[in-house]
C-alpha positions, 0 to 999 in steps of 0.5 A, a space after each residue: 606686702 606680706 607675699 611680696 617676691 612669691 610667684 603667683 600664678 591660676 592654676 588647676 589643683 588635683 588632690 587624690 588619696 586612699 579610701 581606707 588606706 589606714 585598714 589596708 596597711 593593717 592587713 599587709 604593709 608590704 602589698 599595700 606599699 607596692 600597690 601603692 608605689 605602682 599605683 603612684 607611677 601609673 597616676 604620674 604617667 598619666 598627669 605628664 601625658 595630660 601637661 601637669 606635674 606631681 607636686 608632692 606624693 606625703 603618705 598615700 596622697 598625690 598632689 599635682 597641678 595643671 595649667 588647664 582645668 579641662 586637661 586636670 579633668 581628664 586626667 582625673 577621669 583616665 585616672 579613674 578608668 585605669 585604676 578601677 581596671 587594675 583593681 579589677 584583678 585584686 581581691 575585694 580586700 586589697 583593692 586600692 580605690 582613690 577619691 579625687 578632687 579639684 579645683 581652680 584657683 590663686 596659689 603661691 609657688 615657691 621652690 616648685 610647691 604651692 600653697 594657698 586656699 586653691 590648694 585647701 580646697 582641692 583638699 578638701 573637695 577629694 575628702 567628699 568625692 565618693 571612693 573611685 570617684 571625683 568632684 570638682 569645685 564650681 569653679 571648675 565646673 564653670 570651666 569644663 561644663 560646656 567642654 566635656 562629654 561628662 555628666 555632672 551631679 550637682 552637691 550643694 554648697 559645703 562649708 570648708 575649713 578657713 573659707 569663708 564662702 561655701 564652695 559649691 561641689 559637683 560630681 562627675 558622673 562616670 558613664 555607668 551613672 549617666 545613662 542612671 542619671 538620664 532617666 532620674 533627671 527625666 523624672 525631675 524634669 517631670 517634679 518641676 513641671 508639676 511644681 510649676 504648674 502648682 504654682 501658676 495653676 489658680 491664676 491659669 483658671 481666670 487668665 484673659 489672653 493679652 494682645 499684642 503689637 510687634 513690627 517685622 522688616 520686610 523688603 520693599 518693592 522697587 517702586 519709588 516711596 512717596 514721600 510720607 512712606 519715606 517718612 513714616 521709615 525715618 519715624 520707625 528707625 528713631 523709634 526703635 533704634 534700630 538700623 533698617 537698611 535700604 530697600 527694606 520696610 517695616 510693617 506692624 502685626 497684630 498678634 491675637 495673643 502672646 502665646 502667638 508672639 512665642 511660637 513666631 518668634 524665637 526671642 521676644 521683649 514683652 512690653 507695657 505700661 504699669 499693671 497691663 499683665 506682663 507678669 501674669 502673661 509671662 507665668 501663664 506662658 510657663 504654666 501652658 508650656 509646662 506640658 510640653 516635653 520638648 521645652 523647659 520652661 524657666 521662669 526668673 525674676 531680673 530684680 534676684 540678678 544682683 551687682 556681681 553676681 555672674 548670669 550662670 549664679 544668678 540661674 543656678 540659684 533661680 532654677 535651684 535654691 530654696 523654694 521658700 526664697 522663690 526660687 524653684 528647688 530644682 538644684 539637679 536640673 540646675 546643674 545641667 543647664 549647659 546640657 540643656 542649653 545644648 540641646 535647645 530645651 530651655 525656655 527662658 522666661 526673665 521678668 521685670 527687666 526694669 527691676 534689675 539693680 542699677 548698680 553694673 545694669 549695663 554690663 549684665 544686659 550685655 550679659 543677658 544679651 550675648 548669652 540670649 543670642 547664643 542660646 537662640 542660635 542653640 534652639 532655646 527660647 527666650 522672653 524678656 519683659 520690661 515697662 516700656 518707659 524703661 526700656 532703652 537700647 540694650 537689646 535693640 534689634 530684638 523683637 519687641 512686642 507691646 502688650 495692648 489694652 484690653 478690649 471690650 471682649 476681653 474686659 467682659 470675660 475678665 469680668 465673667 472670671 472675676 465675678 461670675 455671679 455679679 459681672 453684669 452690674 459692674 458692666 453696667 457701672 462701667 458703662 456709666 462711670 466711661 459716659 461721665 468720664 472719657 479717662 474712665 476708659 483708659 483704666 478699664 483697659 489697664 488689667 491691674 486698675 481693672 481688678 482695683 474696680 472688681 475690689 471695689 464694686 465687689 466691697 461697695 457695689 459702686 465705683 468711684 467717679 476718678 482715678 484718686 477716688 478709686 485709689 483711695 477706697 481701694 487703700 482703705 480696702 487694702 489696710 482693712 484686710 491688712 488689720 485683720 491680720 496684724 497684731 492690734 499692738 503693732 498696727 500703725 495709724 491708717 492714716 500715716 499707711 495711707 499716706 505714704 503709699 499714696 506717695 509711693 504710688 503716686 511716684 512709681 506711676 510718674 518716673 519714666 526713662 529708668 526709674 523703676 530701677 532707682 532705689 526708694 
């Protein structure tokens, strides 16, 4: 191996230099030089007390190490506080104003130096840090965000030299700034809750409240179980996976809505069939709580949550990449997510758990599950929603709740929201069409197969007599309003489309265990 006998070894990098050191040795060579010497000694007591060493001092630049990122951060931090109180005595012209940098990462030692992209990085991160300030990569952040009374900015992701990732830059916010950053992050927190509500606002007029099922644990009187009631327990055990101890029973509640489960229980699995709303529940939920200052509501789609990615990624990019990607462009608040969390802000709202890659599933579900459960323990909400075919035994124990069917009052306001003007003739259709077919009803209740019929009727002003039948006028509704908008040269035969959605459909409807996971 080409490093073969090189110690390596994780280590935290501290880079400083001089803002304009080149104008300051052009005005006075000798005072620069003693100020820099004395600055010099002061910054190397400093990395001492904090448990570094100085690496090497080339020119005006200080390079040290750290075996602990959070002691190289706070020795940046007094760094900065003694040197700004020095240079308060000097004139403008003759302060001396370091920018520091750090980062945590693999270098090779040999001869008491070190070398290696950490050590580049690090480099390169004190050239963004502003004059008097320090910025620190995201790996450092990852380690110190949660440990220290600091505030951070986040700076995007920069390109350096030689690295082939961008590393993601913060700055870390001196106690002049943060009470500033407060107040700025109060008025983004007020941007997001409109973009939110902007996005979600069109469906928020038609929406239906869904119902609910969920169970409770609750504990059983002394008197002796009859013999169905022991087993009805036995049955509810297996169900469930869940291991309910002696002396206890559980019970299923009705909830008039989901917005019910929310406010009772802090962490909850929405679950359901194919097309019963969950989706449309979970963004309504986050359009309702978008207006309430005390909570954060943050809507992420588990199919972004990819193999490799770490859970802290995966909702900085949900909460701060690129709207245009279906992201939400909040980068600063995104860079306070710990801060939040601390505080019990957030409410997490992840959708589609049975859309996460198959590829390490496993291991981000323990993820997702120790990291839900710490953040309830902190006063954060949590809703998570899953097919119920794919649910398995990742976050038993936690309180699920069904979706359930629509019911004759909800299907009748559905209808009223859709068709304002016509609903009545489709109510009749239905009616009929539920008469001459028991099933019919089944899919009346499904708000998905519901909209296809309101298609449909509003289209043809009559439905179908079957499922197939509804499925395939409602393709050829679908392939007449695509054609309108595709270029005539690159259309592909109706029927060849039709076909292979059919085939798509119909497979998407029939997997059950894990199937929505496996890749098409």
């Amino acid at each position: 191996m080409a490093d073969e006998g090189f110690k390596r070894k994780l280590s935290a990098i501290l880079s400083a230099d001089v803002k304009g050191y080149s104008r300051l040795m052009d005005d006075d060579e000798e005072a620069t030089v003693r100020t820099l010497t004395t600055y010099r000694t002061a910054i190397s007591e400093f990395v001492q007390q904090f448990r570094g060493r100085v690496i090497d001092t080339p020119g005006d630049n200080i390079l040290t190490e750290f075996p602990s990122v959070v002691d190289a951060v706070n020795c940046a931090v007094e760094i900065q506080r003694e040197l700004a109180e020095r240079n308060a005595d000097l004139p403008d012209n003759r302060k001396m104003v370091f920018r520091i940098g750090i980062n945590l990462g693999d270098v090779i030692e040999e001869d008491g130096r070190i070398y290696g992209d950490g050590v580049n990085i690090a480099a390169h991160i004190e050239t963004l840090a502003d004059p008097g300030g320090i910025s620190i990569s995201n790996a450092v952040y990852n380690q110190v965000h949660n440990k220290l009374q600091l505030r951070y900015k986040n700076q995007g992701a920069r390109q350096v030299k030689n690295i082939v990732r961008p590393v993601r830059i913060y700055k870390v916010l001196p106690s002049c700034e943060s009470a500033d950053a407060v107040s700025e992050l109060f008025d983004l927190e007020h941007e997001y809750r409109q973009r939110l509500k902007a996005r979600y606002d069109e469906e928020a007029r038609y929406y239906v409240p869904l119902s609910g099922e969920t169970t409770e644990i609750s504990s059983c009187q002394t008197v002796k179980a009859t013999r169905s009631e022991r087993r009805r327990r036995h049955r509810a055990k297996f169900e469930y996976h869940e291991w309910i101890a002696s002396g206890q029973d559980i019970k299923k509640v009705k909830l008039e809505s989901l917005k019910e489960a929310v406010e009772k229980y802090p962490c909850i699995i929405v679950l359901g069939d194919p097309g019963c709303g969950k989706t449309t529940a979970l963004e309504n939920l986050a359009h309702q709580f978008s207006d309430r200052p005390e909570t954060l509501p943050l809507p992420l789609h588990l199919s972004d949550f990819e193999y490799g990615m770490s859970l802290h990624d995966f909702i900085l990019q949900g909460w701060g990449g690129d709207i245009d990607a279906g992201h939400w462009g909040a980068i600063d608040l995104a860079a306070n997510v710990q801060e939040y969390l601390n505080a019990g802000k957030l409410f997490f709202m992840f959708d589609a758990l049975n859309e996460m890659p198959t590829e390490g599933y496993r291991e981000r579900c323990s993820a997702l599950r120790r990291f839900m459960e710490k953040g309830v323990a902190q006063g954060n909400r949590f809703l998570m929603t899953c097919r119920l075919l794919d649910y398995g035994d990742e976050f038993s124990g936690l309180q699920r709740v069904e979706v359930q069917p629509l019911s004759g009052d909800q299907i009748r306001r559905f209808l009223q929201n859709e068709l304002p003007d016509d609903w009545e003739g489709l109510w009749r259709a239905l009616i009929r069409a539920e008469n001459s077919s028991p099933q019919f009803l089944e899919m009346v209740r499904n708000p998905y197969l519901l909209t296809i019929m309101i298609d449909i009727y509003h289209e043809d002003s009559i439905l179908g007599g079957n499922r197939a039948e509804l499925m395939r006028r409602f393709i050829q509704i679908l392939l007449d309003w695509a054609k309108t908008k595709c270029p005539p040269d690159q259309w592909l035969d109706a029927d060849i489309q039709s076909e292979a959605l059919s085939i798509m459909a119909f497979e998407m409807q029939a997997r059950s265990g894990f199937g929505t996971r496996v890749k098409t």
